[in-house]
C-alpha positions as CSV (number, residue, x, y, z in Angstrom):
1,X,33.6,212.9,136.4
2,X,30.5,214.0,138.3
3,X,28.0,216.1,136.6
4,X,27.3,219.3,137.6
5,X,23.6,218.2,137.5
6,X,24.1,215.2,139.5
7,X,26.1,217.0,141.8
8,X,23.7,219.9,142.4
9,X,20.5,217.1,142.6
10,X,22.3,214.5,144.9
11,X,24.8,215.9,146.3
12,X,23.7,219.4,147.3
13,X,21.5,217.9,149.4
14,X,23.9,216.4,151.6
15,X,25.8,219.1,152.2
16,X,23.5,221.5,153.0
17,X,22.0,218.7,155.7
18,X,25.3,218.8,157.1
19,X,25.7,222.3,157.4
20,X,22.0,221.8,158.8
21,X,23.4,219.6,161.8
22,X,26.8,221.9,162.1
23,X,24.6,224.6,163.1
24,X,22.4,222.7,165.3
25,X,26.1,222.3,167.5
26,X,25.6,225.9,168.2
27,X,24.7,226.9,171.5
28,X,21.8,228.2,170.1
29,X,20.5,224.9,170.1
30,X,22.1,223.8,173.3
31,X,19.9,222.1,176.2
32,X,19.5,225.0,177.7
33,X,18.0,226.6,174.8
34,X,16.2,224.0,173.3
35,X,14.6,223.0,176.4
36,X,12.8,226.4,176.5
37,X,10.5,225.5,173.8
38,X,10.1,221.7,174.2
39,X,9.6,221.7,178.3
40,X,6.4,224.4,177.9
41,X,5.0,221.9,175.4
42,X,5.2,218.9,177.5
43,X,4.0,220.8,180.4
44,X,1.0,222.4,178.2
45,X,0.0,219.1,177.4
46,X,0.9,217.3,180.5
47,X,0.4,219.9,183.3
48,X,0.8,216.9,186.2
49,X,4.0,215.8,185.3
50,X,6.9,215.8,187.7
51,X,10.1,217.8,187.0
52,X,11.6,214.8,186.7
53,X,9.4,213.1,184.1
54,X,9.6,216.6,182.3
55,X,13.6,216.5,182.1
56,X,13.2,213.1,180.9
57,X,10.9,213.7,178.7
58,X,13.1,216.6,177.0
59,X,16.0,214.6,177.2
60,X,14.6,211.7,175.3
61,X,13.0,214.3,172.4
62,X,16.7,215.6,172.1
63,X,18.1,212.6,172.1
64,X,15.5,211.2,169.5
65,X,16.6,214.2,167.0
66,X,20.0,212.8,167.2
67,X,19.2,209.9,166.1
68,X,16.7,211.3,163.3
69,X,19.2,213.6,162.1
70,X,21.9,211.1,161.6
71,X,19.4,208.9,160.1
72,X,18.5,211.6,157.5
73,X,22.1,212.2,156.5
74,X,22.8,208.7,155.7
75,X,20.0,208.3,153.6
76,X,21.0,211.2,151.9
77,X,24.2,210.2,151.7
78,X,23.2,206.7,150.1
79,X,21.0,208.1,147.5
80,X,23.9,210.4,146.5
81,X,26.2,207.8,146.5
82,X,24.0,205.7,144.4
83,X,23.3,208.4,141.9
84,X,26.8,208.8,141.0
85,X,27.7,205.1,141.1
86,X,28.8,203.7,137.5
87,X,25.9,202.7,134.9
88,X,25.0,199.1,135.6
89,X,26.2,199.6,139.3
90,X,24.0,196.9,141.4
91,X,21.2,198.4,143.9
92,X,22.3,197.7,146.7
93,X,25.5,196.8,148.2
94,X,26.9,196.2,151.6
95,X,30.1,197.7,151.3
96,X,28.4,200.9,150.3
97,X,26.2,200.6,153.0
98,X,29.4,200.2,155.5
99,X,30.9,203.2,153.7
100,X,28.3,205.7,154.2
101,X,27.8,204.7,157.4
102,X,31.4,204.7,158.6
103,X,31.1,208.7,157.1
104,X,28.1,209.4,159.2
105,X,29.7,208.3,162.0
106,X,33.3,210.0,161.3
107,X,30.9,213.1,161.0
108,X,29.0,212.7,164.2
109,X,32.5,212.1,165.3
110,X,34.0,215.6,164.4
111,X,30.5,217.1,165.0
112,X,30.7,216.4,168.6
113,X,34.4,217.3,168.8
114,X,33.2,220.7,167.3
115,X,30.9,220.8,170.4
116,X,33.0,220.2,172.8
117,X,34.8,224.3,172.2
118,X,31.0,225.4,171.7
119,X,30.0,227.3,175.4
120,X,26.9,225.9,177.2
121,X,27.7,222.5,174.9
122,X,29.8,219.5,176.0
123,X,31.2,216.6,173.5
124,X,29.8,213.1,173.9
125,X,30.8,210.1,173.3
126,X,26.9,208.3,173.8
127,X,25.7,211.0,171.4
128,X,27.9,210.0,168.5
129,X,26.8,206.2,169.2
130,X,23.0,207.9,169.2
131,X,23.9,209.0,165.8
132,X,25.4,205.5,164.7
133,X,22.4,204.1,166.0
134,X,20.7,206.2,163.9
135,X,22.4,205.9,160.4
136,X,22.5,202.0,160.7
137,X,19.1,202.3,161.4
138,X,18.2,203.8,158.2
139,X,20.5,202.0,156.1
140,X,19.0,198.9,157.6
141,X,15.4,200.1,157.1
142,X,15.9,201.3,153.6
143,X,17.6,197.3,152.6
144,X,14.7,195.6,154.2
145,X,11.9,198.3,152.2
146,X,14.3,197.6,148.8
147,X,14.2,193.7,149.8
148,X,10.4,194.1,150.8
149,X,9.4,196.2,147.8
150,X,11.7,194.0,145.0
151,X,13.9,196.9,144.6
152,X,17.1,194.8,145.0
153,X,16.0,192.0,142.7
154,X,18.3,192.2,139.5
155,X,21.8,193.5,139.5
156,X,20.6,196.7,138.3
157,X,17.2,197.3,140.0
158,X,16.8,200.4,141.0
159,X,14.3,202.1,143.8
160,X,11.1,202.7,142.1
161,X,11.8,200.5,139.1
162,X,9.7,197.2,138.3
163,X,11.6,194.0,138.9
């Protein structure tokens, strides 16, 4: 049984990131919208730049926050999962690793379904691989810092602890 403790420190958290990227679905932060505060940036700063090159430019920021986003949730997600594993539960394991990320990407999943009823917003198949992208990234990143740092050494190591 979790405790309400652990729940409220790990997994609080997590939700409240994904209510963080339900929201962003809104059209509130649709292209149109966004755009209007990241295309005066890139023109402040690069006045010369073609229309063009300033589309791509917001396009690739947007697309970037995808991928961040997605990232972010997963390693929430894995630090969650971890907390409420059973004592003596091993560091790091791959089939958590595949879990998590299959629920990241059953989330982007229904996240872009959601967006495809929102007006101004439009589902998307390459966004949701963005987002896997993303969370594989992470989970990928964090193994090779716990196989860098010795956090996976031992059957119970644990981030932070001295192998």
């Amino acid at each position: 049984m979790l405790k309400p403790r652990t729940f409220a420190k790990y997994w609080l958290p997590v939700l409240g990131w994904m209510v963080v990227i339900y929201s962003a679905s809104g059209d509130r932060k649709s292209a149109q919208h966004s755009s209007r505060l990241i295309e005066p940036l890139v023109r402040w700063f690069f006045p010369h730049l073609t229309n063009e090159t300033v589309w791509l430019i917001v396009l690739l920021v947007r697309k970037c926050a995808h991928l961040t986003e997605y990232a972010i949730l997963a390693l929430l997600l894995w630090w969650a999962w971890r907390a409420s594993a059973a004592p003596g539960a091993r560091a790091w394991s791959w089939q958590w690793a595949w879990k998590i990320w299959l629920v990241v990407v059953l989330y982007a999943a229904g996240d872009e379904y959601h967006q495809g009823f929102v007006p101004d917003r439009q589902a998307s198949g390459w966004d949701v691989l963005i987002d896997a992208s993303g969370a594989a990234a992470a989970l990928l990143g964090l193994w090779a810092l716990g196989c860098w740092r010795k956090w996976w050494v031992g059957g119970n190591a644990k981030p932070g602890a001295r192998a």
